[in-house]
C-alpha positions in Angstrom: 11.9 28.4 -3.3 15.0 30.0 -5.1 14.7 32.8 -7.9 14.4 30.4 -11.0 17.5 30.6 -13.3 16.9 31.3 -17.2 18.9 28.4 -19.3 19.4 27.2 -22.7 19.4 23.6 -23.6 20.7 22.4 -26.6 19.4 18.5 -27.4 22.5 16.4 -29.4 20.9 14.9 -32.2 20.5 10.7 -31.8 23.3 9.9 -34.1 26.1 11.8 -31.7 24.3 11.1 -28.4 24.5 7.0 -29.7 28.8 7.1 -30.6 31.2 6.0 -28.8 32.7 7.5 -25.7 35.4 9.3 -27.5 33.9 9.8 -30.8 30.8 11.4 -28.5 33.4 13.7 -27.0 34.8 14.6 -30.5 31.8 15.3 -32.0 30.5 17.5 -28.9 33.6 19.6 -29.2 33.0 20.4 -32.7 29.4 21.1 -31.8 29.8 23.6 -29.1 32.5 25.4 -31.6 30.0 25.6 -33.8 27.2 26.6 -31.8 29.2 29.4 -30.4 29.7 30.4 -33.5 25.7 30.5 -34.0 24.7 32.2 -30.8 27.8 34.5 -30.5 28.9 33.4 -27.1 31.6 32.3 -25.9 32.6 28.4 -25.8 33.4 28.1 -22.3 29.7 28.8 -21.7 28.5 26.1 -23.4 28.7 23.4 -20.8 27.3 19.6 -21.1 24.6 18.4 -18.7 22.2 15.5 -18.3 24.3 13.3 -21.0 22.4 14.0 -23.9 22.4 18.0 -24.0 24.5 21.2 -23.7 23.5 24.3 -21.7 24.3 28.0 -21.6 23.1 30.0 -18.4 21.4 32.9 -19.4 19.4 34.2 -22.2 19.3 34.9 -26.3 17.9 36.9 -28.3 15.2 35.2 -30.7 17.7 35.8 -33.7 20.6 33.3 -31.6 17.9 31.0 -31.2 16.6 30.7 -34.8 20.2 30.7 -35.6 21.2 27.7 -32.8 18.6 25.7 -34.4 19.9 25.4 -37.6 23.2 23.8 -36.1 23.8 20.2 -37.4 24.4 17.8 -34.9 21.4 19.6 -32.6 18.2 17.9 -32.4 16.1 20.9 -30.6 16.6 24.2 -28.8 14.7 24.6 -26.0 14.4 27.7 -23.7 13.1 27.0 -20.4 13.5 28.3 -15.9 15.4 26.2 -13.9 14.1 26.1 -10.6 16.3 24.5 -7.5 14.0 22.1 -6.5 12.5 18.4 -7.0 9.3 18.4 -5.0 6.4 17.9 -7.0 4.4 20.1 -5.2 6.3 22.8 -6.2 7.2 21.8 -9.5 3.4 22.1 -10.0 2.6 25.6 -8.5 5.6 26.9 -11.0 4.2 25.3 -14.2 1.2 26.4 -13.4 2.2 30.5 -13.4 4.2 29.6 -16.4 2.0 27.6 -18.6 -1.5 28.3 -16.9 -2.8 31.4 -19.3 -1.5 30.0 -22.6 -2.8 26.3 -22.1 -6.4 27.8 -21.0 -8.1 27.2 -24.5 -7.4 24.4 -27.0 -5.1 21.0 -26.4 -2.0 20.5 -24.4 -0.1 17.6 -22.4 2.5 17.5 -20.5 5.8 15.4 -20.5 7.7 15.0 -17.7 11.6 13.4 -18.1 13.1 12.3 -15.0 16.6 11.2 -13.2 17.9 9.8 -10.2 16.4 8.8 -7.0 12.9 10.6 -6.7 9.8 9.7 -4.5 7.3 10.0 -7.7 6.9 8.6 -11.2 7.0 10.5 -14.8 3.3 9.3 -15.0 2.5 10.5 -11.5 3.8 13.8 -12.1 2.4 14.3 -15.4 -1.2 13.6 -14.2 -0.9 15.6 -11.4 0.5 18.5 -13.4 -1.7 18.1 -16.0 -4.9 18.1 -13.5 -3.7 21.6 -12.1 -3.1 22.7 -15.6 -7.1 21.7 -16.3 -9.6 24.4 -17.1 -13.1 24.6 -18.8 -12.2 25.4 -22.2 -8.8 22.8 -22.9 -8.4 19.7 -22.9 -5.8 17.1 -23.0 -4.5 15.7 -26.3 -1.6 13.6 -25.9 -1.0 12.7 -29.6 -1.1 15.9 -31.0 -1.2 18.8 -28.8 -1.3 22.6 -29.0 0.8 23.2 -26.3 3.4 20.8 -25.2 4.3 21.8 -21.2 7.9 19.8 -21.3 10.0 18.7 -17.6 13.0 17.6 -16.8 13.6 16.8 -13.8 17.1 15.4 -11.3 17.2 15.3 -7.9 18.2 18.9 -7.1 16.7 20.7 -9.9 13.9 20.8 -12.5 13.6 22.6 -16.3 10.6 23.5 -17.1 10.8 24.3 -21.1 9.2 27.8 -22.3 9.9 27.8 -26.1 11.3 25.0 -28.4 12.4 24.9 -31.6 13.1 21.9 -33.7 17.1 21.4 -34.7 18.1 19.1 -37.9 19.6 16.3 -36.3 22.2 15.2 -38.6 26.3 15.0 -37.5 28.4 18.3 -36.7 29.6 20.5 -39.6 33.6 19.8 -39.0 33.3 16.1 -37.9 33.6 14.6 -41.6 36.1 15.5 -44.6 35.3 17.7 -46.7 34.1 18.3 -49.9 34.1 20.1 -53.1 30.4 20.7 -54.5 29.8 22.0 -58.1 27.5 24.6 -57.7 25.6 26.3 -60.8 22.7 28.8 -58.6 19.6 26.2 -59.4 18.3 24.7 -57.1 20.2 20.9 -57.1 23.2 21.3 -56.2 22.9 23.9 -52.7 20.3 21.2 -52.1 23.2 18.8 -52.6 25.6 20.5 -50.5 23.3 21.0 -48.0 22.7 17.6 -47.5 26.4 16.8 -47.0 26.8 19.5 -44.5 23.9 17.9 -42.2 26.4 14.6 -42.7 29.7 16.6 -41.2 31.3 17.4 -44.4 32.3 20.7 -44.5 31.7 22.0 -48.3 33.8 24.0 -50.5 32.6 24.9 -53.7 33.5 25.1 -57.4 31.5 27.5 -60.1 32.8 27.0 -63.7 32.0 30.1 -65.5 30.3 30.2 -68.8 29.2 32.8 -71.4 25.5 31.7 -70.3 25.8 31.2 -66.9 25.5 33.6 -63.9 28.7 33.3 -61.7 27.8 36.0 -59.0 23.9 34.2 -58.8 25.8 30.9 -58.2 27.8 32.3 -55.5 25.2 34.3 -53.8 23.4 30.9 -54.0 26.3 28.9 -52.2 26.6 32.6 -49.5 23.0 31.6 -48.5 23.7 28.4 -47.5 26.4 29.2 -45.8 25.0 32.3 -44.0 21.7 30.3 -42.6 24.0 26.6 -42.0 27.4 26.8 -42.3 27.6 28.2 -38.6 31.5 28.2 -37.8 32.8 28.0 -41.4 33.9 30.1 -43.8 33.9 28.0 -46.9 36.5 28.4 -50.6 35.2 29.3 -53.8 36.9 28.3 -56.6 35.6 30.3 -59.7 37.1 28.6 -62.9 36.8 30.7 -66.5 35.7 27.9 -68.5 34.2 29.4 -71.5 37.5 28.6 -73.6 36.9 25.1 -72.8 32.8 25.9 -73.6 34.8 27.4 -77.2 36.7 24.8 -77.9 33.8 21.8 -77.5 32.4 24.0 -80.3 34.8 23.6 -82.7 35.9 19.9 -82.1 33.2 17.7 -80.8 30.0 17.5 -82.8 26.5 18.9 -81.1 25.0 15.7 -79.9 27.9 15.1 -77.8 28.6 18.4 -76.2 27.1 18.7 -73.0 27.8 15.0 -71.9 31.4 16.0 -72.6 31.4 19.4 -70.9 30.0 17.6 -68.2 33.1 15.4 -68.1 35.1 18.0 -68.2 33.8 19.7 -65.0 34.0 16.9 -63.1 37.8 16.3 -64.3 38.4 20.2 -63.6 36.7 19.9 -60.2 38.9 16.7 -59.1 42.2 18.6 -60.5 41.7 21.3 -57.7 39.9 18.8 -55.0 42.4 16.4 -55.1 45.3 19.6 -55.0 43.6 20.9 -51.7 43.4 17.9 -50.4 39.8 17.2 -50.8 38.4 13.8 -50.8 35.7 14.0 -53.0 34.1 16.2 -55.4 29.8 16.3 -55.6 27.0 17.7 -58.0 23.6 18.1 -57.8 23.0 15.3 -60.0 19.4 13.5 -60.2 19.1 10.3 -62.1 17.3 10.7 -65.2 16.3 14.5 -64.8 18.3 15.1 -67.5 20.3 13.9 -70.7 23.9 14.6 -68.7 22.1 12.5 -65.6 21.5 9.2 -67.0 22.8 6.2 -65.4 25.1 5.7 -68.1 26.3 9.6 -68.8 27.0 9.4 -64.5 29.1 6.4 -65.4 31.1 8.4 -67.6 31.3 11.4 -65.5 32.1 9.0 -63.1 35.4 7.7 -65.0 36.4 11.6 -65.7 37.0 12.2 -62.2 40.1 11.3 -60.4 38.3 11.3 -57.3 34.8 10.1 -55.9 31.7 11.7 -57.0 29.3 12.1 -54.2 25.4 12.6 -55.4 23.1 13.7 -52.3 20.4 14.1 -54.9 20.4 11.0 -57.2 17.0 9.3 -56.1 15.2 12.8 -55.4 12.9 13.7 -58.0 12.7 17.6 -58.7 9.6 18.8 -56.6 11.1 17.1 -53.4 14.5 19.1 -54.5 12.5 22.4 -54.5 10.7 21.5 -51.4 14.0 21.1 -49.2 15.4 24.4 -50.8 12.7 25.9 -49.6 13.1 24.3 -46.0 16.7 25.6 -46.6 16.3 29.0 -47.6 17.5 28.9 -51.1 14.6 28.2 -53.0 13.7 31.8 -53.9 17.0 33.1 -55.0 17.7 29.5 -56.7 14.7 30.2 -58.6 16.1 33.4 -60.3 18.4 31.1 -61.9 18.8 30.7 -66.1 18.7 27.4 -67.4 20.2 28.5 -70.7 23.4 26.8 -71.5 22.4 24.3 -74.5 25.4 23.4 -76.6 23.5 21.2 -79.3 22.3 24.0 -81.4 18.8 22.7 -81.7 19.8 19.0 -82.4 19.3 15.6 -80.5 21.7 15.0 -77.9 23.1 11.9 -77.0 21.7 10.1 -74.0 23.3 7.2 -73.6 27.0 7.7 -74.7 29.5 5.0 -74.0 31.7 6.1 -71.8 34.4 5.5 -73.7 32.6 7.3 -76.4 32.3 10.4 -74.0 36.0 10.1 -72.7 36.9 10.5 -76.6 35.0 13.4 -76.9 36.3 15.0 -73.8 40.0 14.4 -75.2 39.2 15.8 -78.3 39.8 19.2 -76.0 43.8 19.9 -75.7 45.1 19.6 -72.2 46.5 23.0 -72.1 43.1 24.7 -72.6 41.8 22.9 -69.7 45.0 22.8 -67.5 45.2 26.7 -68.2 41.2 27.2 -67.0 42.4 25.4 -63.5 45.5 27.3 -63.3 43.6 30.7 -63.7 41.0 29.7 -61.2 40.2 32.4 -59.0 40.4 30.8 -55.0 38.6 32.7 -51.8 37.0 32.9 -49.0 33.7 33.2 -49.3 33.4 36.0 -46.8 35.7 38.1 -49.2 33.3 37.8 -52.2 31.5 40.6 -53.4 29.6 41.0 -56.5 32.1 41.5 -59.6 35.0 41.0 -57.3 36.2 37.9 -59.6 35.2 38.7 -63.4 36.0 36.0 -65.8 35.7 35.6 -69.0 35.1 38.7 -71.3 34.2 40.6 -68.1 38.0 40.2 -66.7 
C-alpha cells in the first residue's frame, strides 16, 4: 500500500449542501474565502470532494483547526490519512494501527460511509472493523460512544478520520445582507449579532455613547466576536456621542418616559446611518419582556422609530439561555464586566406600556438638530483600526 496522505475535510453544513445547484456553488465560494481566511492558507487549496465537503492536503496546526471550526456554513472539521486503497482487508489492518491503542479501554463504534461500486456493504465493513478493533477491556456502544472510528470510503481511496471537531452549521458569513447591530457590551446584543452572523449576515455595529456607558467595553465586546467568528471580515463601528441627546431627554421629556424615548431615538439614529450605508436592517439585543424598553408594545414603538427593519435574534430567549450561548461564544466573561447603570427616571416609575404614539411625542420633543448633529459627528472605522481611547466622545473628546 501507498504512504497514506494527511488531509483536511471540511463537512458543509445541511442548509448549503441542500440549495440549489448555483446557490450551492455561491455559497461554497464564500465558504472557502472564509475558511482561508480561518486556517491561513491559501484558497486555491481548498478544493471540493465527495459533494458534500472541502479538503485541504496537508496539515494544521491545532490553533487553524479550532479556528476552522468556528466557520459558519461548516458542520465539522475532521482530520484524518487518506490511504490509496478500497480493499477492506486493508482498510482494516490501517485502522487498526491507527485506532487500536486508544479504543483499548472504554466504548467505541465504528462508522463506515461509502461510494461507488464496491464488493462490500457499510455494515459489513463496520463489523468486520469493529471485530479487529475488539479487545478485553472495550466494548462496543453504538449510541453513545467514547471513541467514534469514522470511514469514508470511494472506490480508489479511503479517509480514515483521526480528530473531529464539531462546526456550527448555520449559512456562510458573506452569503446574506448585512446588518447594523446596536451593541451596548452586555451580554444581549453580541449574542444577537452572533446569531445573525451564523444566518450569513455580515454585522456592522453601532455604540451610542453615554455619560454612563462604557464605549471601549462595548467595542472590545463586538472585537471578540469578531476575532473568534467573523473569520474573513473586518466589520464598521460606528461610535455615535449621544450624551447631548441623553441631556436634552432631561430637560424636555418627564422621567417616566425617558428611557422608552431614548430607546426610540437609537433605533432612529441607528436607521439614519444603516439606511446611508446601505444597510438593510438595523438589530438589538432586545428580549421580550426582560425589560420596561422590551415590552411588546415599547418594541412597537421602537419599531415605528426606525426607517428600516428591526431584526431581534433574541426576542423569545429568556436571559439564562442568552448567557449560556455567550458563553458557547466566547463573550460571556468580558460581557459580564459590563455596567448596567444608565437609569434616566431618577428613582420614579417608568412607563411600560406607552402608546406609541405617546412615545413618538416624546421622542420629538428632542430638536432634530441635536440628534442629526450626534449622527453627523459619528465616528466610522474599521474595527481592526480600533484601539482603546482611539475615538473619545463626549467629555473625553
Amino acid at each position: 500500500m501507498n504512504q497514506p496522505a494527511i488531509r483536511v475535510a471540511f463537512t458543509l453544513s445541511g442548509e448549503v449542501y441542500l440549495k440549489s445547484k448555483r446557490t450551492q456553488r455561491r455559497f461554497i465560494s464564500i465558504l472557502r474565502r472564509n475558511l482561508a481566511a480561518a486556517t491561513g492558507v491559501d484558497t486555491a487549496m481548498l478544493h471540493r470532494r465527495q459533494g458534500n465537503r472541502v479538503v485541504f492536503d496537508g496539515p494544521l496546526e491545532s490553533d487553524r483547526l479550532e479556528a476552522a471550526a468556528r466557520v459558519f456554513g461548516v458542520s465539522s472539521v475532521e482530520v484524518g490519512e487518506e490511504i490509496p486503497t478500497a480493499d477492506l482487508e486493508e482498510i482494516t489492518s490501517r485502522v487498526v494501527e491507527i485506532w487500536g491503542e486508544q479504543v483499548a479501554e472504554g466504548t467505541y463504534a465504528v462508522r463506515v460511509r461509502r461510494r461507488g461500486e464496491l464488493s462490500w456493504r457499510s455494515r459489513q465493513a463496520e463489523q468486520v472493523i469493529g471485530a479487529a478493533l475488539d479487545s478485553p477491556r472495550n466494548r462496543v456502544d453504538l449510541g453513545d460512544p467514547q471513541h467514534l472510528v469514522s470511514l469514508r470510503v470511494d472506490e480508489s481511496s479511503t479517509f480514515i478520520t483521526t480528530r473531529r471537531l464539531q462546526g456550527p452549521d448555520g449559512l456562510p458569513l458573506g452569503s446574506q445582507e448585512p446588518v447594523l447591530c446596536l451593541v451596548s457590551g452586555g451580554f444581549d446584543s453580541v449574542v444577537a449579532a452572533w446569531m445573525l452572523m451564523s444566518r450569513g449576515c455580515p454585522v456592522h455595529f453601532v455604540h451610542f455613547g453615554l455619560d454612563c456607558a462604557q464605549a471601549d467595553h462595548a467595542i472590545a465586546v463586538a472585537e471578540t466576536l469578531v476575532d473568534l467568528w467573523g473569520h474573513g471580515y473586518d466589520p464598521l463601528v460606528y461610535l455615535v456621542d449621544f450624551q447631548p441627546v441623553k441631556d436634552a431627554l432631561r430637560v424636555q421629556v418627564e422621567p417616566r418616559m425617558r428611557q422608552i424615548a431614548l430607546k426610540s431615538l437609537m433605533a432612529t439614529a441607528a436607521a439614519s446611518i444603516a439606511s446611508t450605508e446601505g444597510i438593510p436592517a438595523i438589530a438589538t439585543g432586545d428580549s421580550l419582556g426582560q425589560v420596561s424598553s422590551q415590552t411588546l408594545t415599547h418594541l412597537t414603538a421602537i419599531d415605528a422609530a426606525s426607517a428600516v427593519p428591526v431584526l431581534r435574534p433574541l426576542v423569545g430567549m429568556d436571559k439564562r439561555s442568552i448567557i449560556d450561548l455567550a458563553r458557547i461564544v466566547g463573550t460571556e466573561a468580558l460581557s459580564a464586566r459590563a455596567k448596567e447603570v444608565c437609569d434616566l427616571s431618577e428613582g420614579r416609575p417608568v412607563a411600560v406600556e406607552a402608546p406609541p404614539a405617546k412615545v413618538a411625542e416624546a421622542a420629538r420633543r428632542i430638536d432634530d438638530p441635536v440628534l442629526a448633529k450626534a449622527v453627523a459627528g459619528a465616528h466610522r472605522f474599521r474595527i481592526s483600526q480600533w484601539e482603546p481611547g482611539a475615538y473619545p466622545i463626549g467629555d473625553a473628546a
